[in-house]
Backbone as CSV, one residue per row, in Angstrom:
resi,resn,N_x,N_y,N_z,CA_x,CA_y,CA_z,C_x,C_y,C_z
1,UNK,-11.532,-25.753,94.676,-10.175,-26.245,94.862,-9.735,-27.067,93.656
2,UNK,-8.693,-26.505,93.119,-7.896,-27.594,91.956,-6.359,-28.490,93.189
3,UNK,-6.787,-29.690,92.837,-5.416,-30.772,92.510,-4.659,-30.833,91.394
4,UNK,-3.252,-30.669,91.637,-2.514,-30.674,90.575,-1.235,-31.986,91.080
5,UNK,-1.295,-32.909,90.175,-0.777,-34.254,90.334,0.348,-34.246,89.781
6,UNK,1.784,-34.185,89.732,2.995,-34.372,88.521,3.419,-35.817,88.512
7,UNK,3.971,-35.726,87.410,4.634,-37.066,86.878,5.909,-36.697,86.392
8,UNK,6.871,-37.835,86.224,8.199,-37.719,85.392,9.412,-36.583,86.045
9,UNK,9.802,-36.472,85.194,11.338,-35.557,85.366,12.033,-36.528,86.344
10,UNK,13.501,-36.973,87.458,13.819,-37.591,87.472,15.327,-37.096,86.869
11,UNK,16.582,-38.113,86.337,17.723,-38.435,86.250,17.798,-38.044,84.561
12,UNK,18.263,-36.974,84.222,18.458,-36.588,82.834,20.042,-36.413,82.426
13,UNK,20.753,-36.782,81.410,21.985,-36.780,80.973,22.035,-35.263,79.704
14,UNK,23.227,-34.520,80.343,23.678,-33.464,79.245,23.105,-33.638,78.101
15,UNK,22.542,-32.583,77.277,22.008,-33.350,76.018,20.279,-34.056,75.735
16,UNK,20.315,-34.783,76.823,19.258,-35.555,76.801,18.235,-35.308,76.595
17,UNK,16.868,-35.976,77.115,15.548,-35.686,77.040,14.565,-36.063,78.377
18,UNK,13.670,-35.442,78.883,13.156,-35.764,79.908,11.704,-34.694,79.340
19,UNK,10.546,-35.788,80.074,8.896,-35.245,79.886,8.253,-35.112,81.239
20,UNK,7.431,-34.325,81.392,6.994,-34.041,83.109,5.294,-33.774,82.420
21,UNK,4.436,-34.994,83.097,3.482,-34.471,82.930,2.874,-33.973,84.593
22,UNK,1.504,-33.322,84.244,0.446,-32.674,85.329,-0.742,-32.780,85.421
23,UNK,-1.361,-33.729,86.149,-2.558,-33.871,85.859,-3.504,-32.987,86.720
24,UNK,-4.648,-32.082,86.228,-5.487,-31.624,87.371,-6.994,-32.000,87.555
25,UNK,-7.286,-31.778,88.743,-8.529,-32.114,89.103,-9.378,-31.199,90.048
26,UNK,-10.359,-31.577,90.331,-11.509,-30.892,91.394,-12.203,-29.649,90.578
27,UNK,-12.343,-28.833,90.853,-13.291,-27.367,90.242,-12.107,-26.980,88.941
28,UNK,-12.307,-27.469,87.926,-11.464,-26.713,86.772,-12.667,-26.077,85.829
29,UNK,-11.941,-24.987,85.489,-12.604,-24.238,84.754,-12.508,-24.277,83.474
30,UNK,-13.716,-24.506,82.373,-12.819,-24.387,80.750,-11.969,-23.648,80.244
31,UNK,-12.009,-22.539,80.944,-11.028,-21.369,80.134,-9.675,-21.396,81.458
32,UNK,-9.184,-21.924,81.014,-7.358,-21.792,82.145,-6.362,-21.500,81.764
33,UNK,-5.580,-21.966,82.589,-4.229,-21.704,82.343,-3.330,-22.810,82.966
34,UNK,-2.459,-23.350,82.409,-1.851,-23.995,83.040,-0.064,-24.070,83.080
35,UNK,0.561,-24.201,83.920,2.248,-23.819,83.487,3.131,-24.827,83.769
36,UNK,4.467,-24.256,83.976,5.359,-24.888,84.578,6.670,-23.610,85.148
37,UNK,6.820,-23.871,86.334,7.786,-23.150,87.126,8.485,-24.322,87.279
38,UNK,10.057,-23.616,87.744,11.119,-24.009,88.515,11.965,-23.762,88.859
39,UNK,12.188,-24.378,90.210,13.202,-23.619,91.287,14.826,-24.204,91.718
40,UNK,15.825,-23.594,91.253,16.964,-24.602,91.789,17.058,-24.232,93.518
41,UNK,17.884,-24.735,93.996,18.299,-24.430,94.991,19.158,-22.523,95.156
42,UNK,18.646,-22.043,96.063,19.059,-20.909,96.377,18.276,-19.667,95.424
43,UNK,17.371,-19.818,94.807,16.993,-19.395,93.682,15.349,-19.160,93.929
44,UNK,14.757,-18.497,93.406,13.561,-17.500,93.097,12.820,-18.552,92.517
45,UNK,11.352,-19.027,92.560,10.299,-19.812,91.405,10.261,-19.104,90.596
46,UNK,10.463,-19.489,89.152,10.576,-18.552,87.986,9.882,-19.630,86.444
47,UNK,9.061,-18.728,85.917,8.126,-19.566,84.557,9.171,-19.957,83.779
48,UNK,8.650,-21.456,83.226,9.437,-22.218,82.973,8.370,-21.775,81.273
49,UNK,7.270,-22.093,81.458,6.535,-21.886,80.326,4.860,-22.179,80.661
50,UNK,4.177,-21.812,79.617,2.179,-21.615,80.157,1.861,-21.946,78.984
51,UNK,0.555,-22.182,78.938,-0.580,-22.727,77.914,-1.373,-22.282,78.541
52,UNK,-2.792,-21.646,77.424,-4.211,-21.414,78.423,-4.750,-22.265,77.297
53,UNK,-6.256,-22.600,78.086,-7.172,-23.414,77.520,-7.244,-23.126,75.628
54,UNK,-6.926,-21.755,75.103,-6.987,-21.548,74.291,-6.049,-21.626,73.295
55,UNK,-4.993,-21.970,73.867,-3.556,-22.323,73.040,-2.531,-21.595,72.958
56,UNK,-2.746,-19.907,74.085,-1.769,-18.968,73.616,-0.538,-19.920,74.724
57,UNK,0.664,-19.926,74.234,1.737,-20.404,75.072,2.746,-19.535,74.627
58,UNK,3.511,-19.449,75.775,4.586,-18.808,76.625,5.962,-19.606,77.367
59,UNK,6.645,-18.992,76.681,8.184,-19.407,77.167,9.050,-18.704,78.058
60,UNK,9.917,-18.994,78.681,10.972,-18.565,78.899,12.076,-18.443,78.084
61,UNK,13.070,-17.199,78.114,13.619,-17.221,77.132,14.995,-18.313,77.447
62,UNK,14.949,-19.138,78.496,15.998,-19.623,78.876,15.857,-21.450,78.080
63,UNK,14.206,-21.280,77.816,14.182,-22.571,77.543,13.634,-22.578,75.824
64,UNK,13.661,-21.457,75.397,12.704,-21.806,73.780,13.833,-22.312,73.182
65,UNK,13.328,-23.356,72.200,13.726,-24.020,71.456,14.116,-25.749,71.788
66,UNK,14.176,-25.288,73.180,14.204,-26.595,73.782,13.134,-27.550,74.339
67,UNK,12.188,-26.650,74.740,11.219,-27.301,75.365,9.345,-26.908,75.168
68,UNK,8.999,-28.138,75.302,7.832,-27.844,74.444,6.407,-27.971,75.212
69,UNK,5.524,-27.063,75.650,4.504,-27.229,76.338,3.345,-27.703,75.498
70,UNK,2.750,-28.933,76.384,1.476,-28.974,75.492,0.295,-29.281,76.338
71,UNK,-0.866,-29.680,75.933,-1.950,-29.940,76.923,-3.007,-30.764,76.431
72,UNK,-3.863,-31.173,77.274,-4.994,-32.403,76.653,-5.851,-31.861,77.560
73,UNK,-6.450,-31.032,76.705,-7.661,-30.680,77.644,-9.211,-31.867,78.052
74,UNK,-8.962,-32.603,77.459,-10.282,-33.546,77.759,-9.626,-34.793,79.043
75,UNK,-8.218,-34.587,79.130,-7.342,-34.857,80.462,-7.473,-34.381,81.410
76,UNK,-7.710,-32.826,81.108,-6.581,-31.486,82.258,-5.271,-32.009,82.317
77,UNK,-4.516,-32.184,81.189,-3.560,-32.167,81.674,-2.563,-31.428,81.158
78,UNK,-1.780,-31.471,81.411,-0.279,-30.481,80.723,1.243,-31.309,80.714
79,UNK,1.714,-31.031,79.458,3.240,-31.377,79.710,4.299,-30.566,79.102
80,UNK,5.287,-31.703,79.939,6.087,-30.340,79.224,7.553,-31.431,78.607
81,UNK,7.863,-31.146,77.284,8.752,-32.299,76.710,10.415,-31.287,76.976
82,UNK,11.240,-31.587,77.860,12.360,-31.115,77.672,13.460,-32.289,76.806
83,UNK,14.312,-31.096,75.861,15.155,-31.880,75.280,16.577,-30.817,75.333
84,UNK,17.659,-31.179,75.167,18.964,-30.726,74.750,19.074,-29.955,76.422
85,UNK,18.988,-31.035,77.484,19.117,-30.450,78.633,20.638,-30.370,79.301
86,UNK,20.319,-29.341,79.697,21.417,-28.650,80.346,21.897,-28.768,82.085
87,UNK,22.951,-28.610,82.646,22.844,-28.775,84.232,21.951,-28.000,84.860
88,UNK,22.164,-26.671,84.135,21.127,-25.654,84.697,19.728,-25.744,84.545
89,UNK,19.583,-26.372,83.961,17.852,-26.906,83.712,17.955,-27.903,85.134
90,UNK,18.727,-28.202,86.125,18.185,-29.213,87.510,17.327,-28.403,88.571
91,UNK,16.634,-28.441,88.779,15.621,-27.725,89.716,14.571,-28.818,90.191
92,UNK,14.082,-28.379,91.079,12.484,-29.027,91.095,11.406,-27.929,90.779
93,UNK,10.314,-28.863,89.548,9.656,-28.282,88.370,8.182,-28.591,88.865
94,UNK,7.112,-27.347,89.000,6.412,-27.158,89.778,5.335,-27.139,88.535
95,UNK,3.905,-27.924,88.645,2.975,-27.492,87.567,1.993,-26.390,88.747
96,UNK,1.293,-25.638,88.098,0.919,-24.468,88.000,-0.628,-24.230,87.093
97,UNK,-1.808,-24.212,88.120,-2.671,-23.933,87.522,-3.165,-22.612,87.862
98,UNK,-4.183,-22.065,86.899,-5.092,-20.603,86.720,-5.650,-20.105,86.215
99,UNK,-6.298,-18.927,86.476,-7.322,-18.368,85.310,-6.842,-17.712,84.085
100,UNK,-5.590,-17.275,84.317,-4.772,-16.823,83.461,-3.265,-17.214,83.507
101,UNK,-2.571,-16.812,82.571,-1.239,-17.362,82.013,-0.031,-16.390,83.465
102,UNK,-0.508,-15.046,83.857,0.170,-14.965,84.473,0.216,-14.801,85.903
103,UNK,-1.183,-15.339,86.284,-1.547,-15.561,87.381,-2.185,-16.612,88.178
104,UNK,-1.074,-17.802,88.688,-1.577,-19.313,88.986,-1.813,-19.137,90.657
105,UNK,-2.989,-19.825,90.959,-3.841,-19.854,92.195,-3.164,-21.013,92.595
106,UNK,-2.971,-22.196,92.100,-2.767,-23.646,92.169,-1.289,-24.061,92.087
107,UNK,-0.954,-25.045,93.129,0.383,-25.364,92.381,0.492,-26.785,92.751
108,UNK,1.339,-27.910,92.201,1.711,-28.912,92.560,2.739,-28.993,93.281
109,UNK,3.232,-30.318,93.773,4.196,-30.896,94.964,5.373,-30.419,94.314
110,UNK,5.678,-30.541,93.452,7.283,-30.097,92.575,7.430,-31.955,92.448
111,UNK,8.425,-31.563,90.879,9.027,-32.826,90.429,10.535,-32.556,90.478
112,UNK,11.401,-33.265,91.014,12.894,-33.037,91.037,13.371,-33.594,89.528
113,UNK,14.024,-32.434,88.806,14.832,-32.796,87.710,16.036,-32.472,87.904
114,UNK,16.545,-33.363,87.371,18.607,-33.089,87.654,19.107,-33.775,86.309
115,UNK,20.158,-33.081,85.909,20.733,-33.019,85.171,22.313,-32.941,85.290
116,UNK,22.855,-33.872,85.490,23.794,-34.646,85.137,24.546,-35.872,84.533
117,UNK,25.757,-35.742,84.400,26.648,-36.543,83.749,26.831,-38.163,84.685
């Protein structure tokens, strides 16, 4: 069993900047994967972006350039730095662990991000 713990996201302004970390625990494996999904209201869970233990990372094309996944593996942890946020970036943002990038076993509680004025 993995625990997956989130932090951050919260009250973000047009423009702005907001960081969401994930911490995991219990049976982790060296070689993983770890992500980020998110879901607005009325809407599908959809990859926000992934990292595996090895560094390959993965975007969405809704968020490159904006947002930046990274990880500390001697943590387990993962984050994810959003900047130049948008309304449509408000969802609650789910971390996401696994053996691979496109297949997560694990998920966390969700972090509510909103984005408004």
């Amino acid at each position: 069993q993995v625990q997956l713990v989130e932090s951050g996201g919260g009250l973000g302004q047009p423009g702005g900047s907001l960081r969401l970390s994930c911490a995991a625990s219990g049976s982790i494996f060296s070689i993983n994967a770890m992500g980020w999904y998110r879901q607005a209201p009325g809407q599908e869970r959809d990859l926000v972006a992934a990292i595996t233990s090895g560094g390959f990372i993965k975007y969405a094309d809704s968020v490159k350039g904006r947002c930046t996944i990274s990880r500390d593996n001697t943590k387990n942890t993962v984050y994810l730095q959003m900047s130049s946020l948008k309304p449509e970036d408000t969802a609650i943002y789910f971390c996401a662990y696994g053996l691979c990038w496109w297949k997560f076993d694990y998920w966390g509680q969700g972090a509510q991000v909103t984005v408004s004025s």
